[in-house]
Structures are given as C-alpha cells and as structure tokens.
ZADO-1210 file (C-alpha; in nm, 4 decimals, padded with zeros to 6 digits):
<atoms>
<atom x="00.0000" y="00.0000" z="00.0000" code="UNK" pos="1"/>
<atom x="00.2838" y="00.2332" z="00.0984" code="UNK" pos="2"/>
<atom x="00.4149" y="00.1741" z="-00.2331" code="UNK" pos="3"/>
<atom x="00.0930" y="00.2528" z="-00.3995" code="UNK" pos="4"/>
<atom x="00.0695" y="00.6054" z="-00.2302" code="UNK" pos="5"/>
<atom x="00.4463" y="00.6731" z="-00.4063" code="UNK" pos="6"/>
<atom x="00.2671" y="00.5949" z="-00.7203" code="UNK" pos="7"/>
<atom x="-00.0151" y="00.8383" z="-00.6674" code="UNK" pos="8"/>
<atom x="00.2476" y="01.1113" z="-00.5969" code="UNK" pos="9"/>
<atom x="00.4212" y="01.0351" z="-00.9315" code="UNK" pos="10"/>
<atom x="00.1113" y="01.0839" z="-01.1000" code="UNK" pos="11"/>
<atom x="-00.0656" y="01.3482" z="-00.9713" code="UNK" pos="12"/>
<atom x="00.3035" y="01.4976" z="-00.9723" code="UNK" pos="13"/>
<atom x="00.3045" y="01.4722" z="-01.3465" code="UNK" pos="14"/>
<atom x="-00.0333" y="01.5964" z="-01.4188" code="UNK" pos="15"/>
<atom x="00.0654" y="01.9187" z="-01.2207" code="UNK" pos="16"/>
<atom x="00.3716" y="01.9635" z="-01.3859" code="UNK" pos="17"/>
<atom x="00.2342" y="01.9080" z="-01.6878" code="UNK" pos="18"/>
<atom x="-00.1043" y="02.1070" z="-01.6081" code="UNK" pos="19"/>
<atom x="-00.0188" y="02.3659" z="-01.3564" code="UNK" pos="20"/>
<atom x="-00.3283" y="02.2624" z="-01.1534" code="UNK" pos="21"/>
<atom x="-00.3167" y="02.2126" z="-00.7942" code="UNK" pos="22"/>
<atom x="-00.2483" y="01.9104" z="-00.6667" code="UNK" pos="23"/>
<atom x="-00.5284" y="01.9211" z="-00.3647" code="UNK" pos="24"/>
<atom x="-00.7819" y="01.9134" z="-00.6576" code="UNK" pos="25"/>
<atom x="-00.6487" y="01.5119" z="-00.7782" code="UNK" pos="26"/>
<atom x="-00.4596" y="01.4060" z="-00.4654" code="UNK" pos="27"/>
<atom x="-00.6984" y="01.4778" z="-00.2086" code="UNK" pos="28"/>
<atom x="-01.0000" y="01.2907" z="-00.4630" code="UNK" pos="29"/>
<atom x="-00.7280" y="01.0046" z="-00.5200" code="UNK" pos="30"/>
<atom x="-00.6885" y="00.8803" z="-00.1490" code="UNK" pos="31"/>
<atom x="-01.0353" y="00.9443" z="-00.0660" code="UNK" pos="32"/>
<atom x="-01.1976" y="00.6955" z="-00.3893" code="UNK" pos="33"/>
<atom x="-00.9152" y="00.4672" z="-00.4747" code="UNK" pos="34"/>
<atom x="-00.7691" y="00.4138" z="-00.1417" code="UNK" pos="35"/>
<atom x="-01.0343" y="00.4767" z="00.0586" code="UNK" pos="36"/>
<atom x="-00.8460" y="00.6811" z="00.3387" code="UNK" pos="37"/>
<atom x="-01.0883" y="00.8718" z="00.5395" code="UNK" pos="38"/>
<atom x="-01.1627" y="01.1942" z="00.4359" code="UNK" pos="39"/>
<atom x="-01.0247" y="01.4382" z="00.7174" code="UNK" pos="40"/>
<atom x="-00.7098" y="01.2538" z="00.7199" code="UNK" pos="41"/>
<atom x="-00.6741" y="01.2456" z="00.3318" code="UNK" pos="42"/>
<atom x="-00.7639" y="01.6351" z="00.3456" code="UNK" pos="43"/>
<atom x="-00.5154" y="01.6875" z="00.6518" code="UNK" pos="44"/>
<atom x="-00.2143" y="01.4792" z="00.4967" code="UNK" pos="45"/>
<atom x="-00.2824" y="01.6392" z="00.1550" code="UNK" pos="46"/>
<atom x="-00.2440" y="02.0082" z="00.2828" code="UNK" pos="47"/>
<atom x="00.0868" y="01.9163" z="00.4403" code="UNK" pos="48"/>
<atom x="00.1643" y="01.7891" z="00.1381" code="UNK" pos="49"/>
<atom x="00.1075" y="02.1007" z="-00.0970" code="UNK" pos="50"/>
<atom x="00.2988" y="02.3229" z="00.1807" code="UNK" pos="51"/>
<atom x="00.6190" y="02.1182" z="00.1583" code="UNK" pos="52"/>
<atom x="00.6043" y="02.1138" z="-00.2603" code="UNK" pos="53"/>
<atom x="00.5007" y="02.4681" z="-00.3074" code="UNK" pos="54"/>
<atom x="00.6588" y="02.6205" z="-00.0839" code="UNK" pos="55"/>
<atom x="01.0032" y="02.5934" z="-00.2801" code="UNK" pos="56"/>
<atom x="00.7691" y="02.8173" z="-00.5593" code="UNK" pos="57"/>
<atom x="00.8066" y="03.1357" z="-00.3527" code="UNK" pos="58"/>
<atom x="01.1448" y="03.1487" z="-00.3472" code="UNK" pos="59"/>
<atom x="01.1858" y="03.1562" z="-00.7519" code="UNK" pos="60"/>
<atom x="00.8891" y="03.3390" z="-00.7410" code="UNK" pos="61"/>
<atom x="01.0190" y="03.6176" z="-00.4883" code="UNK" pos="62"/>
<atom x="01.3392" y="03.6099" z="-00.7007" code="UNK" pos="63"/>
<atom x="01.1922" y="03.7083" z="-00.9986" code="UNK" pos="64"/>
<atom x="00.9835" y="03.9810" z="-00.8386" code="UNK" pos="65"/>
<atom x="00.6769" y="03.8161" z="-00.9375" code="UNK" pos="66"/>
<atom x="00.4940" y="03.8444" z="-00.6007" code="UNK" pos="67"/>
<atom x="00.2549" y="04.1075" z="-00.4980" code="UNK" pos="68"/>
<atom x="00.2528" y="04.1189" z="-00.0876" code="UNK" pos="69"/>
<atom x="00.0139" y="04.3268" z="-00.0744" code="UNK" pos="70"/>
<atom x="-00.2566" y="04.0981" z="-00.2447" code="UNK" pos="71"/>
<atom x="-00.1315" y="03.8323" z="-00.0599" code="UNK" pos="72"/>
<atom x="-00.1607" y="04.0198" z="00.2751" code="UNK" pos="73"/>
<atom x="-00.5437" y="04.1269" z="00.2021" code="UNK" pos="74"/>
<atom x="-00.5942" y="03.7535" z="00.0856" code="UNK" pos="75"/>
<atom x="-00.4529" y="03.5978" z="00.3995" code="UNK" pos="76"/>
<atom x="-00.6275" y="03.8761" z="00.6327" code="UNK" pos="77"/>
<atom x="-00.9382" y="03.7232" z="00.5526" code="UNK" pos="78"/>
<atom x="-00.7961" y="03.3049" z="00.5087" code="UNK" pos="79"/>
<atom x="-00.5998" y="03.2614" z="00.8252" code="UNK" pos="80"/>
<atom x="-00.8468" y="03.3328" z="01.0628" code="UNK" pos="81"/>
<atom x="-01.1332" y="03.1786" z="00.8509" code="UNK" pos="82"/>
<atom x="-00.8792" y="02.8540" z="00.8338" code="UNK" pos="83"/>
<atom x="-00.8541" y="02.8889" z="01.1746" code="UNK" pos="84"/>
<atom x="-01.2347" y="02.8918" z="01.2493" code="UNK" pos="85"/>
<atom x="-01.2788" y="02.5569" z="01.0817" code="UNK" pos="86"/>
<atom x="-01.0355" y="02.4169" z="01.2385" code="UNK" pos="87"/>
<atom x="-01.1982" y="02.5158" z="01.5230" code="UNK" pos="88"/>
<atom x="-01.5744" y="02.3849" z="01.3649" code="UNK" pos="89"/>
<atom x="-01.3945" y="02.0665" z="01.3157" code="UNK" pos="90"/>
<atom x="-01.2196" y="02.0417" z="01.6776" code="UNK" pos="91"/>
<atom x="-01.5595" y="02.1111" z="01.8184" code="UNK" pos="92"/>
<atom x="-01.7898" y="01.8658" z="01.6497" code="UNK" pos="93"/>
<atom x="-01.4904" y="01.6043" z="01.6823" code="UNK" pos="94"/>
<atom x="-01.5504" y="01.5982" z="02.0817" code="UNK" pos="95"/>
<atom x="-01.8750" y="01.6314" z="02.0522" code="UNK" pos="96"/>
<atom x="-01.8634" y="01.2742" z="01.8531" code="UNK" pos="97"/>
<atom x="-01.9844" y="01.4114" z="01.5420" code="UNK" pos="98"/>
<atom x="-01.9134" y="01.2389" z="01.2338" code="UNK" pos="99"/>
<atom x="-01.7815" y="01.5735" z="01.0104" code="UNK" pos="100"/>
<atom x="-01.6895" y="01.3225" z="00.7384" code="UNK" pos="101"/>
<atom x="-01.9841" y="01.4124" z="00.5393" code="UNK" pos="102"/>
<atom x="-01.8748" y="01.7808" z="00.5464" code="UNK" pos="103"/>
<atom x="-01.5438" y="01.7130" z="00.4173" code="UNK" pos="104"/>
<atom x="-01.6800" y="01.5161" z="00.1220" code="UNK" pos="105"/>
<atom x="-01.9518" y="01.7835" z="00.0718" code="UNK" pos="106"/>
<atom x="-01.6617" y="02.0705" z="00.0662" code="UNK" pos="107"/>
<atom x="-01.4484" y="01.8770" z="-00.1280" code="UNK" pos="108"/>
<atom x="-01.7778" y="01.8279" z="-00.4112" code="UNK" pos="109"/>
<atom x="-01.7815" y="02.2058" z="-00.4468" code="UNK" pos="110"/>
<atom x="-01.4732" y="02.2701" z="-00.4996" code="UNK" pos="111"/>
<atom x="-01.3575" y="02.0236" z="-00.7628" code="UNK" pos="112"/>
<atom x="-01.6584" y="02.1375" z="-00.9524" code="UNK" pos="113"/>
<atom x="-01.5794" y="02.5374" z="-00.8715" code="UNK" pos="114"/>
<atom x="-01.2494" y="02.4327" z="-00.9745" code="UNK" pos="115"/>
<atom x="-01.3332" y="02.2238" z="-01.2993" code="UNK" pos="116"/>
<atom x="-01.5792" y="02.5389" z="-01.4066" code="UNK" pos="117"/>
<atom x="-01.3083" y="02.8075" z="-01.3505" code="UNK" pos="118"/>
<atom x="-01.0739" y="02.5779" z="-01.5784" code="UNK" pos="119"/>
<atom x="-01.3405" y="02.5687" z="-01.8438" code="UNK" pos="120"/>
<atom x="-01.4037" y="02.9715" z="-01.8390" code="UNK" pos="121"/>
<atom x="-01.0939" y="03.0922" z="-01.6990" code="UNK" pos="122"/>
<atom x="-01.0311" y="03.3164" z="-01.9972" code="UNK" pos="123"/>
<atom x="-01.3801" y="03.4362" z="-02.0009" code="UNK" pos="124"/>
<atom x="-01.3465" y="03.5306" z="-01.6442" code="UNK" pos="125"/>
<atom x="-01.0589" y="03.7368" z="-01.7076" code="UNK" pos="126"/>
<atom x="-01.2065" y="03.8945" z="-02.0387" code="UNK" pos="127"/>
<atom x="-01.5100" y="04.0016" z="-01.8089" code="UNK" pos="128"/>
<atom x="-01.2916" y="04.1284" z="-01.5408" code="UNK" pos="129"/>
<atom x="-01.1196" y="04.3389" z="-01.7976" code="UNK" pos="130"/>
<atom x="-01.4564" y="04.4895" z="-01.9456" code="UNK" pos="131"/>
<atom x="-01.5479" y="04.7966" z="-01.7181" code="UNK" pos="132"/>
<atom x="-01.8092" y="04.9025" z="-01.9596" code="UNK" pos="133"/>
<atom x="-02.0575" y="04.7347" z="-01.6907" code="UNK" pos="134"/>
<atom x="-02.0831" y="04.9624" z="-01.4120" code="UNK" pos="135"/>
<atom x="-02.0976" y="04.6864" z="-01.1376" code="UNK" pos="136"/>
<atom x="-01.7298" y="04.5377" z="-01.2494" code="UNK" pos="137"/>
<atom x="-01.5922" y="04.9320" z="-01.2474" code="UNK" pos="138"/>
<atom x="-01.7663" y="04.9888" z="-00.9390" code="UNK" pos="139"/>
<atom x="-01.5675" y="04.6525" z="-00.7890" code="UNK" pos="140"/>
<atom x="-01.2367" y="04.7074" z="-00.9000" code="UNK" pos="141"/>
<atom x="-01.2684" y="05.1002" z="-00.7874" code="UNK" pos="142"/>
<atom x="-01.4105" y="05.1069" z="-00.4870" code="UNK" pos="143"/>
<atom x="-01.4833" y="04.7329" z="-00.3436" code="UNK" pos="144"/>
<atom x="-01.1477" y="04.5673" z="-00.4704" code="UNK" pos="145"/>
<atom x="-00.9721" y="04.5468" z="-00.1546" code="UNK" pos="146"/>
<atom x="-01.2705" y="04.3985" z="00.0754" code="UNK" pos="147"/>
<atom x="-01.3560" y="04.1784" z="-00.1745" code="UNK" pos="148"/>
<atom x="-01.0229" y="04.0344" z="-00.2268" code="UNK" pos="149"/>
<atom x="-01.0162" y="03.9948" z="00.1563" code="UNK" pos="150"/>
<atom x="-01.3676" y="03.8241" z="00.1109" code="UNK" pos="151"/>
<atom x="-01.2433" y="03.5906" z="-00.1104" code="UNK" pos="152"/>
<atom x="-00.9108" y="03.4894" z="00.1250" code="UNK" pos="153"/>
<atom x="-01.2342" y="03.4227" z="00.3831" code="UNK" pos="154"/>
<atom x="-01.3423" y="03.1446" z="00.1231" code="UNK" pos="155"/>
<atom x="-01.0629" y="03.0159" z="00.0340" code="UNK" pos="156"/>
<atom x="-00.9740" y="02.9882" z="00.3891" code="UNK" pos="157"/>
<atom x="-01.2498" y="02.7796" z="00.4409" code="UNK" pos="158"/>
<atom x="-01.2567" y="02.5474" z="00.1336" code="UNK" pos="159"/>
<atom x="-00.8939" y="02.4919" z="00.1380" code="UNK" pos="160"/>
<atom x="-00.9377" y="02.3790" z="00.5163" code="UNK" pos="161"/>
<atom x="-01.2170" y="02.1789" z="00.4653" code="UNK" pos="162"/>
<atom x="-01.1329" y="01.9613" z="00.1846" code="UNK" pos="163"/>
<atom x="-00.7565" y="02.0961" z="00.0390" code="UNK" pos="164"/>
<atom x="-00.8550" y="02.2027" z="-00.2847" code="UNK" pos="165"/>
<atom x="-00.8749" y="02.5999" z="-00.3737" code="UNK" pos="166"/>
<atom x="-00.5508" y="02.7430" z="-00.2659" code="UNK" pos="167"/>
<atom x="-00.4363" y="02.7170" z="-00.6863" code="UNK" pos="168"/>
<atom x="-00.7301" y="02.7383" z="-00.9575" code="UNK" pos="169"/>
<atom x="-01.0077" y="02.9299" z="-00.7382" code="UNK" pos="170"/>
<atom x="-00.7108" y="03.1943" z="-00.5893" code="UNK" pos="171"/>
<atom x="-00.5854" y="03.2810" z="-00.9378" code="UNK" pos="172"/>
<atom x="-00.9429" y="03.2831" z="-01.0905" code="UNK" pos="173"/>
<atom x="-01.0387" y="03.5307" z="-00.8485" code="UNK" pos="174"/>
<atom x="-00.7076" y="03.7438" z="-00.8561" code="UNK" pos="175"/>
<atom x="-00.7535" y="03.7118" z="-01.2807" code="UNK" pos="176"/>
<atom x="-01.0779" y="03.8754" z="-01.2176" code="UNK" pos="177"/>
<atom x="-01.0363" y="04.1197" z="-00.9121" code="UNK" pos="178"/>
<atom x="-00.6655" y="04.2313" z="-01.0743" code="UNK" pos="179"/>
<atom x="-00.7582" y="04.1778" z="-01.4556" code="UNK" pos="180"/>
<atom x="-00.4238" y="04.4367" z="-01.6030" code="UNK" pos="181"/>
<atom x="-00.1591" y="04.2270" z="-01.3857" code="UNK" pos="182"/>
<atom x="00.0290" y="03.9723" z="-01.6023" code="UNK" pos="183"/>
<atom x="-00.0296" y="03.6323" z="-01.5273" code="UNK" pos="184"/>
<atom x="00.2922" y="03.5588" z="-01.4153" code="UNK" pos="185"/>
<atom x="00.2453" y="03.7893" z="-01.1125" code="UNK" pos="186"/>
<atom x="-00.0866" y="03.6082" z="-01.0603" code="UNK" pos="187"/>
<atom x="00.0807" y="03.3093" z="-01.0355" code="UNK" pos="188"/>
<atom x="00.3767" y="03.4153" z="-00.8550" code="UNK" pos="189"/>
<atom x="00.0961" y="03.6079" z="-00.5891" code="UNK" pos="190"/>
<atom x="-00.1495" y="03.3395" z="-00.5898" code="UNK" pos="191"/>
<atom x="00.1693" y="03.0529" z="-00.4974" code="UNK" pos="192"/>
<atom x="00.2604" y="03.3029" z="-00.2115" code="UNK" pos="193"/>
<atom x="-00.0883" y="03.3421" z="-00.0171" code="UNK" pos="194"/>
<atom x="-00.1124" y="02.9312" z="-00.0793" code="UNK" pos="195"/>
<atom x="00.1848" y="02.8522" z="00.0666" code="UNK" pos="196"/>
<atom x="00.0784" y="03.0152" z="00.4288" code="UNK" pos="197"/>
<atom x="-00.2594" y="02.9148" z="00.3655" code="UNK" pos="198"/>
<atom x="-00.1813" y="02.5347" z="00.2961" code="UNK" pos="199"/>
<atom x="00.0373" y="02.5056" z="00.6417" code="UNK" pos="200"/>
<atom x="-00.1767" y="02.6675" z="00.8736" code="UNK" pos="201"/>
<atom x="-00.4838" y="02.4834" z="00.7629" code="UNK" pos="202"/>
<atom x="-00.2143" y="02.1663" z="00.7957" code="UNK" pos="203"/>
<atom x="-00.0915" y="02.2519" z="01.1209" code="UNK" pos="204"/>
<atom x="-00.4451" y="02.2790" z="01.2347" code="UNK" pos="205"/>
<atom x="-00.5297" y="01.9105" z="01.1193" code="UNK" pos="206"/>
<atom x="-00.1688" y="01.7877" z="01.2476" code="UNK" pos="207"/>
<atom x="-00.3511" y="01.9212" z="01.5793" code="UNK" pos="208"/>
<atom x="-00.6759" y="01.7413" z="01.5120" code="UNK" pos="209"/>
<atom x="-00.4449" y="01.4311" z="01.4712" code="UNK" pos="210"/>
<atom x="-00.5866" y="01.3992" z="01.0513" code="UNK" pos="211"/>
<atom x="-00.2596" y="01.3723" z="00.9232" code="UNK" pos="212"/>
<atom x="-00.1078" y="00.9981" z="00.8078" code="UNK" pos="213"/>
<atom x="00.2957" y="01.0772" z="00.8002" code="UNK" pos="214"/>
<atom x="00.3811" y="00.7616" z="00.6298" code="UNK" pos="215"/>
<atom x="00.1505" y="00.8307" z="00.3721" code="UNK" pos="216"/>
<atom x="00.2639" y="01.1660" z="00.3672" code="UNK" pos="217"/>
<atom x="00.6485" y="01.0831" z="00.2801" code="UNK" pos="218"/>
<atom x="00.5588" y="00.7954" z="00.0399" code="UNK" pos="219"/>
<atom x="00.3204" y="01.0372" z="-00.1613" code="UNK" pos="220"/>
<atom x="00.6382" y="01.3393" z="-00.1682" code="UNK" pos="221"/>
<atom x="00.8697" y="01.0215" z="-00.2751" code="UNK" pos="222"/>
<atom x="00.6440" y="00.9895" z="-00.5969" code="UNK" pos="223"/>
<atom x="00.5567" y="01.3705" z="-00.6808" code="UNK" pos="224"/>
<atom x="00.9371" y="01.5184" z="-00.7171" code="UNK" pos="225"/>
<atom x="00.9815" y="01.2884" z="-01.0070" code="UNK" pos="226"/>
<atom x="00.6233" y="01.2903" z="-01.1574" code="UNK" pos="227"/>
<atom x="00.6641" y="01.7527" z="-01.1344" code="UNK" pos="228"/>
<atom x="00.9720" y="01.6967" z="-01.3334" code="UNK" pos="229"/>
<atom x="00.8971" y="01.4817" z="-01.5813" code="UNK" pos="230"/>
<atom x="00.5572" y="01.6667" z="-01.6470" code="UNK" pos="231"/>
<atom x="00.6750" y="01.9941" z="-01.6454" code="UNK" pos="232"/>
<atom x="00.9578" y="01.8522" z="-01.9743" code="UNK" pos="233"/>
<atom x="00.6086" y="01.7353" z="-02.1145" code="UNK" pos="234"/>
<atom x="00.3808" y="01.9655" z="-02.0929" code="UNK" pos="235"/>
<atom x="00.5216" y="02.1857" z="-02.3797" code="UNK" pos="236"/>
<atom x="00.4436" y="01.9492" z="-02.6003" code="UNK" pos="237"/>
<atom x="00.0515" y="01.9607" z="-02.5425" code="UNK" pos="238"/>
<atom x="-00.2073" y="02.1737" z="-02.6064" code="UNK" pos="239"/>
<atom x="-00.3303" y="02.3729" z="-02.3253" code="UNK" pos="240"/>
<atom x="-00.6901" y="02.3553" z="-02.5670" code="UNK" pos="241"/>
<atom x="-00.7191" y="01.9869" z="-02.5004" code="UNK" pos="242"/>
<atom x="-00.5458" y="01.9491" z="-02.1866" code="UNK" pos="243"/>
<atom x="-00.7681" y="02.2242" z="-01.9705" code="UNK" pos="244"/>
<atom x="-01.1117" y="02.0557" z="-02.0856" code="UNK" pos="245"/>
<atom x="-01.0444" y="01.6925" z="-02.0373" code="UNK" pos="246"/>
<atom x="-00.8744" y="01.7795" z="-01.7214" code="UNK" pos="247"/>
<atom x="-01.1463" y="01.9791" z="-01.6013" code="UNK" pos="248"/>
<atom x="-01.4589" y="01.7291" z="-01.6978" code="UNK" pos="249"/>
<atom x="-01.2935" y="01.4683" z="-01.5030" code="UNK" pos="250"/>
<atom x="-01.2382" y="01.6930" z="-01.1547" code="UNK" pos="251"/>
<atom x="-01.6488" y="01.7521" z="-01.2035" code="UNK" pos="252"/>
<atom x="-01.7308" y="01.4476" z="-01.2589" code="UNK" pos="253"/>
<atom x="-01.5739" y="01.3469" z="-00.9902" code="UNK" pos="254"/>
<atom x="-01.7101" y="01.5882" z="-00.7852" code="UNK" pos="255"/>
<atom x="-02.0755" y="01.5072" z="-00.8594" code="UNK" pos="256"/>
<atom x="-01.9696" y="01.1525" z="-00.7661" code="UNK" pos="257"/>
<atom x="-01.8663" y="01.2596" z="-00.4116" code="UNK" pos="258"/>
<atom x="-02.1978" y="01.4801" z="-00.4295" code="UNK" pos="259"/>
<atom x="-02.4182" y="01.1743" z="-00.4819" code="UNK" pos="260"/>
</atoms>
C-alpha cells in the first residue's frame, strides 16, 4: 500500500507539472476513492503535502519579483483566521462525537466542480474582469477591490481547510478577475505566495486534530518530485486547448460523484 501512495504522488506529480493545476484538486479525490483513506485525514495529509512542494515556488517566485505582498496580505487577512475557524468547527464537532466526514466530502464536491468550471471559463473570467463598460465590475475594481479580495481569502480559507482544494485554480481565478491588467505571471507568482501560508496553517491545524497519516505523507512526496519533473519537460508538447477541458470534466465528474 505504501508503495501505492508513491505511485499516486508520481502521478498526480506529473499531471501538475504538466497542467499547472493544484495538486489538492487530484490528490486529495485520489486517497479518498481509490484508497479509501478517510476523508479528514486524506484532506489533513494532503495540505501538508502542498505546503512542503510549493513552498520551494516562492522562493523563484520572490526572485523574480513576481509576487505582490500586498494581495497576498489582504488575501490571507481574511484566510488565516477563517482557516482557523474551521479548524476550530472541526475540533468542536470532533468531541462532541460528530461524524464531520460528510462535510469534508460535501466541501471537497464544491470545490472540484468550482475548480473544474473556472478551468473551463478561466479566460472568459478574465475577459469580463477586464470589461469595465458594466458599471458593477468598475464599481468593484474602484471602490470594493480590496474587501472583496479579503472576502475571497475568507473562502478560500475555508474550502482549502475543509477539503484541500482551492488554494491554486479558485485563488488565481479570483485574482484574474479582481486584478484583470496584472500579467499572469504575477498572478501566479501572488497566488503561490498566499497558498503557501494558507496550505500550512490549515495543515498545522489538522496535524492538531491528529488527521494527518505521516507515512503516507512521505511515500506520496517520494512519488511527486519525479512525476513535477517529468511533467513539467512534457507539458510543452501539449495543447493547453485539449489538456484544460479533459482535465477539467474529469475533476467535475468526480465531484458530482462525491456529491451523490
């Protein structure tokens, strides 16, 4: 079985390097249907996991000058302490011997399908965020930009807690919207930043909830360094065109399978 979770990595490794998409959004899906791992623990050990492999991505990032602090301050203003909270939800209905497994299931449904939409329409979300001809999107980028970015860290606090997918697709979809003139790059490089924090204090909090499986943890980083490397040397070979859509009809339909 150990070996098994290696082989996970190494795939869901690839597909991200290949892909660019988070890998809460297959990994945390993965250990939940095909190894059956219960679904705090597969969240908790998964958000450890995306810490420890992003977290070398804010260094280049930082580097390159590619990171905008003060988005990722306003982000993580409103997803620390909303991370926090449902850690705290969690804690709570843990000693009162509630089963929150449905919860985590229920989260995790939302967002792969949230996440498999913004995939399908990401550049239609951007063109719209770039069209100020309707007064509602001038309004937001004018006056409301700041507590709505802060509004969306309070989401993404909570999904990204709650079932360990959000912190990649969702973040940049809403910075591609909220910041439409910034190049992507510095969406990226912004979005990786507010993650990073984001993925290892909702961690932490399930390390305290005792939801994390270490050995599964290391086996699964054993199989991902090679599977980022050799997908990242693929994926200029492929079409982003074909790659985005099948990638994104399978994270729905998996979602609506954890829905049913």
């Amino acid at each position: 079985m150990d070996f098994g979770y290696s082989i996970a990595g190494f795939v869901v490794g690839f597909i991200v390097g290949m892909t660019g998409v988070g890998g809460g959004s297959l990994m945390t899906p993965i250990l939940v249907i095909i190894f059956g791992i219960k679904p705090a623990i597969a969240v908790g050990t998964d958000l450890l996991y995306a810490a420890i492999t992003k977290s070398g991505g804010i260094l280049v990032h930082n580097k390159k000058g590619t990171i905008l602090w003060r988005i990722v301050g306003l982000l993580s203003l409103g997803s620390l302490p909303a991370s926090l909270v449902s850690i705290y939800l969690l804690q709570y209905l843990d000693q009162a011997g509630i089963n929150y497994d449905r919860l985590i299931t229920t989260s995790l449904s939302i967002a792969l399908i949230l996440t498999s939409l913004v995939l399908l329409f990401k550049d239609r979300l951007q063109a719209l965020g770039r069209n100020e001809r309707f007064d509602v999107i001038r309004k937001l980028h004018k006056q409301l930009q700041t507590p709505i970015t802060v509004l969306a860290g309070v989401l993404l606090g909570v999904l990204v807690t709650l079932s360990s997918v959000g912190a990649g697709a969702l973040g940049a979809a809403i910075l591609f919207f909220l910041y439409p003139r910034l190049p992507s790059i510095k969406i990226v490089g912004t979005d990786l930043a507010h993650a990073v924090p984001l993925t290892a204090v909702a961690g932490l909090g399930h390390m305290h909830l005792g939801t994390i499986n270490y050995t599964m943890l290391a086996f699964l980083l054993l199989g991902s360094l090679p599977g980022i490397y050799i997908g990242s040397h693929i994926a200029v070979r492929l079409s982003e065109r074909f790659v985005r859509p099948a990638l994104a009809s399978m994270l729905f339909l998996i979602g609506l399978k954890l829905a049913i």
